[in-house]
N, C-alpha and C positions, 0 to 999 in steps of 0.2 A: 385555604388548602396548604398543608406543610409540604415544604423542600421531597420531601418523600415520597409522601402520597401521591406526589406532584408527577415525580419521574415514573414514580411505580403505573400509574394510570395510562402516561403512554409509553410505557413499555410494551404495556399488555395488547393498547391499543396496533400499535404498531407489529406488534408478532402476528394480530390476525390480516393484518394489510400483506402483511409479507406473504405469508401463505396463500394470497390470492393471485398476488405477484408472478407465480406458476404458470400463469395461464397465459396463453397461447398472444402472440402479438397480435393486435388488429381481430382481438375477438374470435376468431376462428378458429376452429378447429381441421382443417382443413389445410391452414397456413404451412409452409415448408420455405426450406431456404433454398435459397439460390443457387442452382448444381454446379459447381465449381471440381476444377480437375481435383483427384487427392494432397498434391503439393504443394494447394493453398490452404488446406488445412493442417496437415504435417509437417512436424518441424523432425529429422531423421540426421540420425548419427551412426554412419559406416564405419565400421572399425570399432575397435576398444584401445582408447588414450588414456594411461592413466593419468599422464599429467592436464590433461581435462577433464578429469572425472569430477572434480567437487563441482565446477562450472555445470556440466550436466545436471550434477545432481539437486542443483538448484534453479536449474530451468527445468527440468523434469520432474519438481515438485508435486503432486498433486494434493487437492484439499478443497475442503466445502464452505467454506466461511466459519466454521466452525473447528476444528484441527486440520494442520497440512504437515504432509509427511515430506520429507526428501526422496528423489529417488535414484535413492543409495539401491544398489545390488542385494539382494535379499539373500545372498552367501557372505556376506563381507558385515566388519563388524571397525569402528573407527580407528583410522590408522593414518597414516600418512598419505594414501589416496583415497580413503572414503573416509565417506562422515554421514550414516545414518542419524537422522534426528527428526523428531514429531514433535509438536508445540501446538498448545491448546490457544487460540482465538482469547485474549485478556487475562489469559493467568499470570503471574508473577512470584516469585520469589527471593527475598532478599539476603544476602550474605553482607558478613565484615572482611575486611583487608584491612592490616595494619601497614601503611605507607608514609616513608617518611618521620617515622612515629606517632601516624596519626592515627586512629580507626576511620576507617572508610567505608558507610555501608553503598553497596550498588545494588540497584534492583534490577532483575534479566528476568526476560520468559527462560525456564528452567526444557534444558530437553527432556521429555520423557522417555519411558519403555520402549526400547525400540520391537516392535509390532512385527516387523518386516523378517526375521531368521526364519528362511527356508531352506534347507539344502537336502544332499543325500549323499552314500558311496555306497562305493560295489564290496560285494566279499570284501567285507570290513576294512574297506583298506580308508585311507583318508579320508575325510570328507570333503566334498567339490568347495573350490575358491577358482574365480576367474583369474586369479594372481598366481596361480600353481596347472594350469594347464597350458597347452597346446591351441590357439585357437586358433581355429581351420576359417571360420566367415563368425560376422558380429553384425549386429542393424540393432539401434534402438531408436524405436518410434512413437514421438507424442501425438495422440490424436486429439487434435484442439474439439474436434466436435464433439467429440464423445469423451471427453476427458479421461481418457482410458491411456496408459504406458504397457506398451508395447517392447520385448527382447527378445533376439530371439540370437542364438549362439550356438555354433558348431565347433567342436572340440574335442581332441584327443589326449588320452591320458598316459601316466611312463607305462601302462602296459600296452599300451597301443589299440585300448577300445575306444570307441567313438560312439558320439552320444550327443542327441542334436534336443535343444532347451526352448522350448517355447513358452514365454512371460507374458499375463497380462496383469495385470492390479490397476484398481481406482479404491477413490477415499469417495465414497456414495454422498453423492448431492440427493438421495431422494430418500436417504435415510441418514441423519448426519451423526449419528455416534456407529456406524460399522466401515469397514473397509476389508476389501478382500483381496486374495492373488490367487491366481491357474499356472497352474505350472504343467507342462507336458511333457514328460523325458520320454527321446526315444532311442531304445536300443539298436543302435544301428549295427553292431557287430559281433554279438555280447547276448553273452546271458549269466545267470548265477542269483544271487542274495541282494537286491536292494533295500537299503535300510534310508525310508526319511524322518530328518531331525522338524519339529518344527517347532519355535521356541518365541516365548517374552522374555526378555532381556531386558531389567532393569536396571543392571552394573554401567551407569550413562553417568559422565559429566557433561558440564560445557565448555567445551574444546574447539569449539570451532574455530576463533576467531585467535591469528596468535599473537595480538596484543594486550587480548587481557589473560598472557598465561600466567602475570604476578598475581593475578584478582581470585579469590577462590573459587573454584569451579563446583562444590559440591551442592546440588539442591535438593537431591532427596534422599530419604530413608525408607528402607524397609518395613513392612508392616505384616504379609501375609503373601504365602502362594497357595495352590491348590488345584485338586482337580476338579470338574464338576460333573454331575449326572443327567444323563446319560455318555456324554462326551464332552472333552474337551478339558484346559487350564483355564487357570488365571492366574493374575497377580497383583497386589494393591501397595503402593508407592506412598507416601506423604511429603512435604514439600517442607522445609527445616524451618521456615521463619513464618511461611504465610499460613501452614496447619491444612494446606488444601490436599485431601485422599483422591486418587487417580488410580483406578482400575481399569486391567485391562481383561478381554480375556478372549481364549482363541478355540474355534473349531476346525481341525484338520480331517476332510475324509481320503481319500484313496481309492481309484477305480482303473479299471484295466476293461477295455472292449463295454463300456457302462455299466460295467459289474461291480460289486462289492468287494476288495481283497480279503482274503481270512489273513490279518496279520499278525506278528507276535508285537504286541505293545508292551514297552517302558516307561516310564518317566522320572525325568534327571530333575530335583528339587533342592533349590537354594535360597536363599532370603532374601535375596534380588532377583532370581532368574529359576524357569521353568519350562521343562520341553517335554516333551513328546516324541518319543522314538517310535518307527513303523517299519518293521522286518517283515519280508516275502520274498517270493523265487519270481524272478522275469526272464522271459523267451527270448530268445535274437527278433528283432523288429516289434517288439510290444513296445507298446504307446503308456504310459501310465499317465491319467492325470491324476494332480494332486489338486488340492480345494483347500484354501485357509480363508476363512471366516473371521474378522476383529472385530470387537465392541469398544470402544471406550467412554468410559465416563467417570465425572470430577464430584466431589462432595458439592461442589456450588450446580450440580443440573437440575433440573425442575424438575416435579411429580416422582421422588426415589424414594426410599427410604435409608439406603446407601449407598454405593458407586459400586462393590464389587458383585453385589446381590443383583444389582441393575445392568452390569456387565453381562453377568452371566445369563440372564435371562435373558438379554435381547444376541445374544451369540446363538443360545439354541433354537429360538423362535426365528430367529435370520431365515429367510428363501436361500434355495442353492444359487449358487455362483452365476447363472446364466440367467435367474427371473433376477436375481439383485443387479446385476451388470442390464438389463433390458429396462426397469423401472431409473435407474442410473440414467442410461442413455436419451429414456425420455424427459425425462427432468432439463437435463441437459441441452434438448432440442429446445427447448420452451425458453430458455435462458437465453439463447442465439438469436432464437427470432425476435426477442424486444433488444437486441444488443448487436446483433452484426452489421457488417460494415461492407460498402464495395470500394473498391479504389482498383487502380491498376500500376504497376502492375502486377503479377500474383507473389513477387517476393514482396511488396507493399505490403499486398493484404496478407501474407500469413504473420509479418511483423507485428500488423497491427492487431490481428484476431491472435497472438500470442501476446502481447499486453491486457487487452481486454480479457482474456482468459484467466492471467496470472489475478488481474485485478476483481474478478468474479470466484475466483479460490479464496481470497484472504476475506474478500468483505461480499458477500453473497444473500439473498434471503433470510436465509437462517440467521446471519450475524445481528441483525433485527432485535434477537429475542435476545442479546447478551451486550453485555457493557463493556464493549471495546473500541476502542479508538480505531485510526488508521495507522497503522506503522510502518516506518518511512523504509522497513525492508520486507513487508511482507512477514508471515509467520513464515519464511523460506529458511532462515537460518540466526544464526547471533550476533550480526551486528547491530551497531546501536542498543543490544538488547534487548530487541522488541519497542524500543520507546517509542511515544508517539510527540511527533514534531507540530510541521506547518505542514506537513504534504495531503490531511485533506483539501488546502485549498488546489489543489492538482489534480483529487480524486471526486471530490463534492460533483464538480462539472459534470461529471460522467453519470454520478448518480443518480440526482436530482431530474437528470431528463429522463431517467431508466426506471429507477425502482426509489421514486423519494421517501418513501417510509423507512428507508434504512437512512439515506441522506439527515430524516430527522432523526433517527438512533445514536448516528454520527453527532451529531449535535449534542445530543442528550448526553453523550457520556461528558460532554464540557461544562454539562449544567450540575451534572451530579459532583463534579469538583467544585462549584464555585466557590461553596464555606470555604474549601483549602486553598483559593487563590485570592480570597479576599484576606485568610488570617497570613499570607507571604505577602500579600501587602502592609500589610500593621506589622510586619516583622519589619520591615524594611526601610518603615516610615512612611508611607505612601496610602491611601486609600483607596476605596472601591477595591478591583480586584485585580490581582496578578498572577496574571495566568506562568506557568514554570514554561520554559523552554523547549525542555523535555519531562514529560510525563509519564506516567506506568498505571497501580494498582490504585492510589490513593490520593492522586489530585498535587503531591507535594512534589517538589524541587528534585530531580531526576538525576541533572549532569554530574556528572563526575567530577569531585576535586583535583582530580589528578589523571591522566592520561601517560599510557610509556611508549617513550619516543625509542623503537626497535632499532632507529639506525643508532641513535646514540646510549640505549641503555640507559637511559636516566629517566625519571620522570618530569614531564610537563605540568604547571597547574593551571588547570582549563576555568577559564572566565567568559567561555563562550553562554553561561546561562544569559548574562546578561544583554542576551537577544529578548526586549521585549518587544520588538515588535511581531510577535508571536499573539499576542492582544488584539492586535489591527486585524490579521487574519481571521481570528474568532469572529469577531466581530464583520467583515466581509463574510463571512461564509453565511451566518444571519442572514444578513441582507439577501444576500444571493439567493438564498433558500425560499426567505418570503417571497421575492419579485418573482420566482417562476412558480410556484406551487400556490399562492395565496392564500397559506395556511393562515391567518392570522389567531385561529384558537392555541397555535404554539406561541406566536410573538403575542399573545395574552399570560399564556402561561409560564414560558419562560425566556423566548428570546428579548421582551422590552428588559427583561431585569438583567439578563446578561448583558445589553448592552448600554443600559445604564451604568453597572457596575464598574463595566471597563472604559466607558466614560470618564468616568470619576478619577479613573488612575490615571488615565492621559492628565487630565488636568492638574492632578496631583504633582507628579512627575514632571509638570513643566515649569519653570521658574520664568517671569518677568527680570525683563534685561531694561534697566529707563532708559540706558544711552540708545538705544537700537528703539524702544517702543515694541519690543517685538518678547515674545515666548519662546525661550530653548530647550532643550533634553538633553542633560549632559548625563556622562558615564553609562552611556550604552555600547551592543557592540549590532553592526548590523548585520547584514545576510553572509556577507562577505564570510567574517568568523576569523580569517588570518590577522586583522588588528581590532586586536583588546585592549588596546591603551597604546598614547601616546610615546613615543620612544623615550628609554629612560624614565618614563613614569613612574612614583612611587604609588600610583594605584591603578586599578584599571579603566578600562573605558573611555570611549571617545565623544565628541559633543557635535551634537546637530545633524546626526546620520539621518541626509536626505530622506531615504524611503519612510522611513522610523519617524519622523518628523511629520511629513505629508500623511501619510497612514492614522497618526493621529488626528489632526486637522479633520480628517473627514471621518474619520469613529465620530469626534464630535459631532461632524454639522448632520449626520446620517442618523444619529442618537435619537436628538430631535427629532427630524421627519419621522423614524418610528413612530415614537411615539404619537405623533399626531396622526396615525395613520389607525388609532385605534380609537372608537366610541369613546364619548365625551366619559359616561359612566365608566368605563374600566379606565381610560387615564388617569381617570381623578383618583381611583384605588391603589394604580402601582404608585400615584405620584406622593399618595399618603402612607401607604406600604415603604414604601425604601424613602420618606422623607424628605422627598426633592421639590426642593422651591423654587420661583420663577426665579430669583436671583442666583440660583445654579445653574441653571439652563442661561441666561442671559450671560454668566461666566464661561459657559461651551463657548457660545455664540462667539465671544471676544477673542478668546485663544486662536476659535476656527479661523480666524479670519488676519489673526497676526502673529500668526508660527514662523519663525525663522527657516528662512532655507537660503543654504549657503549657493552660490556661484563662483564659478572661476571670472577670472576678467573678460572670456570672451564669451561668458552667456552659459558657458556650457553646466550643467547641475554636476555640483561636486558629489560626491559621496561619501564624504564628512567635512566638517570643519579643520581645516589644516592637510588636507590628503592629497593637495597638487605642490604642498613644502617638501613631500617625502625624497628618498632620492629614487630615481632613475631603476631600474631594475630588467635585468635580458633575463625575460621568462622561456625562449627556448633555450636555454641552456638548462633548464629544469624539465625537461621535456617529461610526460608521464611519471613525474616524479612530486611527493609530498614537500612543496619546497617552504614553509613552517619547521616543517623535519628535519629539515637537510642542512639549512643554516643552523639551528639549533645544536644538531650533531660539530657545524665548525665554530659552534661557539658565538652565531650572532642571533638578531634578531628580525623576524618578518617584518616588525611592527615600523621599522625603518623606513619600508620598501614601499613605493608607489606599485603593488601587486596587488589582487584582489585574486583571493579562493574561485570565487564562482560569483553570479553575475549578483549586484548590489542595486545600485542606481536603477538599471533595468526593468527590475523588480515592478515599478512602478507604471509600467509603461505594457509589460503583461498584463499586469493586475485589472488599470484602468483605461477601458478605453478611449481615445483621444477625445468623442464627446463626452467626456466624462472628467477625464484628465486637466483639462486645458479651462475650463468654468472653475475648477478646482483652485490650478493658479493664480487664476485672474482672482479669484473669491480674497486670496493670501495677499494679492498686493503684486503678483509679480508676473504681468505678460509674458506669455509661452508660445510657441508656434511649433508644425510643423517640421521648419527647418534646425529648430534648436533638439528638439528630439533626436533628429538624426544624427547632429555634431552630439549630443550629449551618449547618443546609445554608442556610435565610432569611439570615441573618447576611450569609454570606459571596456568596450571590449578588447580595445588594443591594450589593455593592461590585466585582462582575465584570463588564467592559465587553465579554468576550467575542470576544476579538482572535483565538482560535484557533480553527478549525473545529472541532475537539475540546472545547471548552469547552460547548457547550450538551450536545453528546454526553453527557459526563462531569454533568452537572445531571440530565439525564432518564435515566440510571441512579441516580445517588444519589435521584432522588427515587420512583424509580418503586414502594417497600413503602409510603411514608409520602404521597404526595399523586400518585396514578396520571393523575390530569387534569392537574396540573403538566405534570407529567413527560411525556406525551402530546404536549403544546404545544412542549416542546422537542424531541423526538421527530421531529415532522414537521418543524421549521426546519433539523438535520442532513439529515434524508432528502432533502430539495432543496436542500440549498446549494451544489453544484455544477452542478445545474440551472437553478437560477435565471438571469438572466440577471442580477442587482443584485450575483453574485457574480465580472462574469465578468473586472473587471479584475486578480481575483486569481488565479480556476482557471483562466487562460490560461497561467500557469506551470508548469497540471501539475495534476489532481487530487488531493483530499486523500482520502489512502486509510484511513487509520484511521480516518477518519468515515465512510467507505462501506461498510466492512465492518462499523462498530461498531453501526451499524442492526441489521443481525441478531444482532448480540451483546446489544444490546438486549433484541429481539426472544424469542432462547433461554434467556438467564437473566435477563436480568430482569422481564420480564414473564410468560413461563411459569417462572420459579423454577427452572429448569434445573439440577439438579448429581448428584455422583455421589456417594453414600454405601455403604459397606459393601458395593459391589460392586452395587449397583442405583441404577436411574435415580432422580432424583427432583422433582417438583417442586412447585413452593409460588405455583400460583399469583395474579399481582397485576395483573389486566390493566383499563384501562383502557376508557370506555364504546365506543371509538371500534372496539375491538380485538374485536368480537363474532363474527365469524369469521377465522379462517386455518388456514392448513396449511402443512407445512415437511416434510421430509425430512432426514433423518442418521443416522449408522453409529456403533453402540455395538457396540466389539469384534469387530468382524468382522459386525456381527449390522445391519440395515438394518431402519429403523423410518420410520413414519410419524407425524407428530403433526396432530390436526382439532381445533381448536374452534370448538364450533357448538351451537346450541341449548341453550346453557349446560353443555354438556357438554364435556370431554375426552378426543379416543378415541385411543388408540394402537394401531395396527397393525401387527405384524410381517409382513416379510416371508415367503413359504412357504417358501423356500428357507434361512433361516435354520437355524444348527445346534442351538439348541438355548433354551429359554425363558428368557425374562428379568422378574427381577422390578421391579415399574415402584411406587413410591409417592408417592398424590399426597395431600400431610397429612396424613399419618400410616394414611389406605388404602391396604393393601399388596396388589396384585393380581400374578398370575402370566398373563404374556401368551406361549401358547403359536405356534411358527412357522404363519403362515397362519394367525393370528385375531388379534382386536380387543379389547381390555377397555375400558368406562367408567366416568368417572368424573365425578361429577356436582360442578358447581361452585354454588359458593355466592355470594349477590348481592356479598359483600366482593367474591367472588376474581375478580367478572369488570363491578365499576361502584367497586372501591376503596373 
């Protein structure tokens, strides 16, 4: 079977898992969620701040795994407070910048047509902008259940009429190329000539983000606009490097008391943009609503002939606004009940059902059917541009217990790169394969040569690609996948070869040292990213980064067990297939077992070679600030500093759990305990300033066996840090999704101990004073489970519908929980006060 046929087969496979996915948790049709007041499902904004308005508009995002809109003001067009912008789920497009004298290509999701232009005015005077009125009262309201955006605005104008705005729009999870808005104007004191505008607007760069304003912002070019019959526009876009057509096209109607309006229609036509004008007389106290209808679709969608022809069709076939918003909602229901959460108390849970929400818009059923990554912001906006990092192993967790046909999709887009990460390993000298850092459309080498440091105006050259342990994650995630789902026809078809592959490059990349007896990796940079080389270095990169080190070690000795875990018959084939001889595998074996990993003198795990020589460094006097940047701007260097970006070493200690971790060391040569985890996690948090969202995440896993109150504390400053509003001059860029998903990854193993052994659940667990009740839902094997704790107890519930019993162990109590019943298990004061 070719690399092709390979992906192509479960792709197909997997889009029909997905669509089954829909259906109701625990088999039922009957099933409903837990009635909770509205303000655990509401996240609601009183007032209109513009200097929080990008923040909104990136938490009030919506989107179906498939394109996510912003939710920018559907009167406002980008400016200094807003920033409309929509991005399609793996699109790409790439530009040059000349920096430095150099060309520079970067690849970004390109923003599209903004969808969203709706407005109106009286007797032709201006057109409404919330930035040019009076505003009398404001609420805008996200409803997580129903994925629907809620505004609603009271407002007077210079002539002194009032006129009160009622907003709804969703990006339809039940039909993933339409999206719609309702708008209700009513005349509260006023009558005369209302005229509505309603427009695609393709005059978009990307602008979001303002350090790449040196970077060319331009991604697309005009192609076509028009109208279509019986009703409605469109407009079709092309993309400057990557050739991809994106149509959009829109239906506006117009009714008064559910009547038809007779209106005088126009339309304004440009080569990026097209609207729709709607002239008629309104009463004092008439209601008008208005109904906009969007399609979109890209030259790469299945079953077209072409995107604007495909546009238009499914704009005029669309239902009205109330059966599409009602089939929306059901969809939606069906996604909660295999995905909600209880905890207490209700700001908890709307934190955490606003994670899981944002994290069910970018990667969702539908995403199944398309070749996209996970991206470390969400399609919420521009930074990182779109690329995709480490952060499925943050979002994998959440999936694989939910909906793992996507989990393997997510895979599959790392399989469909491997050609291009095995040819950046033979670039590099290295073999097997090497996976890029950061990734986009084509599997190749993503990061940026250069970054612009805004406090100092100069440019940075970024050496952060040379994060490989970006490799070890792939590879974790493999595993992770197989031990809960027991796919083994994927690790036949493509996870043994991936992780053979990346096998190969661990060992590649590690050189034998005879004075030590031991294997190093030099010239890497690790999680950290603030040191890329040693100070004054004439090149970059540093040697023996701990996590980077150990992460290989067990790609290796995991490699192995793979493979052994598959019929005699198919091993023998991959093992002839990719030409792997017992004295390759016997060369894992040796590495695995004598990788160097550095120590301070008193035990504690360094986080490189040479990083307790550095000097001294007062990280709060960098308080909330980029301090890479900041010395740069006075002219020195991080790389000096005993500072770390965000958490390193730790890495490790999330990643693995302590039965898992510690057989690991001892495997290497070097007794671990315990108490050394906990001087090693101290250590190195007193010297992390915490620059990544992910950074406190990765703390309150590592610390959640060994100090559960810690780790609690950091716990809830992830779970609102895109909440918050102290965060919002950053999540205006786009949320951070591996912190929003990694709440629950938290939540499942590491404070219920979550993991699969020997073909049963297990868990160990460590939950903290605060954690005294919750309940969650997830799918083991086909099989739909319930987890409660409560009254110091443990109860797991199977489904009735379940095929067949599962055995469940919690510490070494192994019970058998039969389809339609309950087992418990009673916890002990450790497992549930630490």
């Amino acid at each position: 079977m070719s690399t092709d046929q390979s992906a192509d087969r479960s792709t197909n496979q997997s889009t029909d898992k997905s669509t089954d996915k829909f259906a109701d948790a625990f088999n039922s049709d009957t099933a409903s969620l837990t009635p909770d007041p509205p303000e655990a499902w509401n996240v609601v904004f009183d007032g209109y701040d513009p200097e929080d308005e990008g923040h909104r508009e990136a938490l009030c995002a919506l989107g179906n795994g498939c394109f996510v809109t912003r939710g920018a003001a559907i009167d406002a067009t980008a400016d200094d407070i807003h920033y409309p912008g929509t991005y399609r789920a793996g699109l790409y497009d790439r530009a040059t910048t000349v920096i430095e004298g150099e060309s520079s290509d970067d690849t970004t999701i390109p923003n599209l047509p903004n969808w969203l232009p709706l407005t109106f005015r009286i007797n032709g005077r201006e057109w409404f902008s919330i930035d040019r009125v009076n505003i009398l009262s404001y609420r805008q309201t996200l409803d997580l259940k129903s994925a629907i955006l809620h505004r609603e605005v009271q407002f007077q104008d210079a002539q002194g009429q009032q006129t009160t705005l009622r907003e709804q729009r969703f990006v339809s999870m039940a039909q993933p190329h339409l999206a719609a808005i309702q708008l209700a104007i009513t005349a509260e004191n006023w009558s005369g000539e209302l005229e509505i505008r309603s427009a695609i607007d393709g005059r978009v760069n990307n602008t979001n983000v303002k350090r790449y304003k040196p970077f060319n912002p331009q991604h697309l070019e005009p192609i076509d606009t028009g109208t279509a019959e019986p009703e409605g526009v469109w407009l079709t876009v092309r993309t400057q490097q990557s050739r991809i057509e994106i149509s959009l096209a829109a239906r506006t109607r117009v009714t008064i008391a559910d009547q038809s309006v007779d209106a005088v229609q126009t339309v304004d036509r440009e080569d990026q943009y097209i609207a729709e004008r709607l002239k008629f007389p309104v009463e004092t106290g008439a209601i008008v609503q208005v109904e906009k209808i969007v399609a979109i679709y890209t030259s790469r969608d299945f079953a077209i002939s072409e995107s604007a022809t495909a546009a238009q069709e499914a704009v005029l076939e669309a239902p009205d606004f109330a059966q599409l918003r009602a089939e929306h909602q059901s969809l939606w229901k069906r996604l909660w009940l295999r995905c909600d959460v209880g905890i207490e108390p209700i700001e908890n849970l709307r934190g955490l059902r606003l994670n899981i929400f944002h994290t069910l818009q970018t990667i969702s059923p539908h995403t199944a059917d398309l070749d996209a990554g996970v991206p470390a912001r969400g399609w919420h906006g521009e930074d990182y541009r779109g690329h995709i990092f480490w952060d499925e192993t943050f979002v994998l967790p959440f999936l694989v217990c939910r909906f793992p046909e996507i989990a393997r999709s997510m895979l599959l887009y790392r399989y469909r790169r491997l050609r291009a990460a095995k040819m950046l390993a033979r670039q590099q000298g290295y073999q097997g394969a090497m996976y890029p850092w950061r990734s986009a459309g084509t599997g190749r080498e993503e990061t940026p040569r250069f970054q612009f440091n805004l406090q100092s105006e100069r440019w940075m050259r970024d050496h952060t690609n040379l994060q490989r342990h970006v490799n070890a994650i792939i590879a974790c995630n493999l595993w992770r996948y197989y031990n809960f789902t027991n796919d083994l026809s994927f690790i036949e078809d493509y996870g043994a070869e991936m992780m053979v592959e990346i096998a190969r490059f661990w060992a590649s990349i590690a050189t034998h040292n005879p004075d030590l007896d031991r294997y190093e990796i030099h010239r890497v940079v690790g999680p950290d990213e603030y040191h890329t080389a040693y100070p004054d270095a004439d090149q970059p990169g540093i040697n023996n980064n701990t996590y980077t080190n150990v992460m290989a070690a067990w790609t290796l000795s995991r490699t192995r067990e793979m493979l052994d875990l598959l019929p005699p018959s198919i091993q023998a084939e991959i093992r002839d297939r990719l030409h792997l001889s017992q004295e390759e595998l016997e060369h894992w074996d040796t590495i695995s077992r004598k990788m160097q990993v550095v120590f301070h003198a008193d035990g504690i795990l360094s986080q490189y070679e040479g990083f307790d020589a550095l000097k001294p460094f007062d990280a709060q006097a960098f308080e909330d600030e980029s301090v890479n940047l900041i010395l740069e701007e006075k002219g020195d260097d991080v790389n000096h500093y005993r500072v770390s970006k965000q958490a390193d070493t730790a890495m490790l200690f999330f990643l693995l759990p302590e039965h898992e971790l510690l057989p690991l060391m001892e495997r290497l040569g070097y007794p671990f305990d315990r108490t050394q985890t906990k001087k090693t996690i101290d250590y190195h948090l007193q010297h992390t300033v915490h620059e990544s969202s992910l950074s406190r995440l990765v703390y309150a896993g590592a610390l959640a066996q060994c100090d559960p109150e810690q780790s609690w504390h950091f716990f809830k400053e992830t779970l609102f840090a895109d909440l918050s509003g102290g965060s919002s001059g950053e999540a205006k860029n786009g949320i951070h999704l591996g912190a929003m998903a990694g709440t629950v990854h938290l939540l499942q193993h590491q404070y219920l101990g979550l993991r699969i052994h020997d073909h049963r659940i297990c868990f160990d667990p460590s939950l903290p004073k605060a954690l005294c009740q919750f309940r969650m839902t997830f799918e083991f094997r086909d099989n739909d489970l319930e987890i409660e704790v409560v009254n110091c107890q443990l109860k797991i519930t199977a489904s009735s519908s379940n095929l067949s019993p599962i055995k469940v162990d919690c510490k070494g109590d192994i019970q058998t929980v039969q389809p339609g019943k309950t087992v418990t298990f009673a916890l002990s004061d450790r497992d549930t006060i630490g």
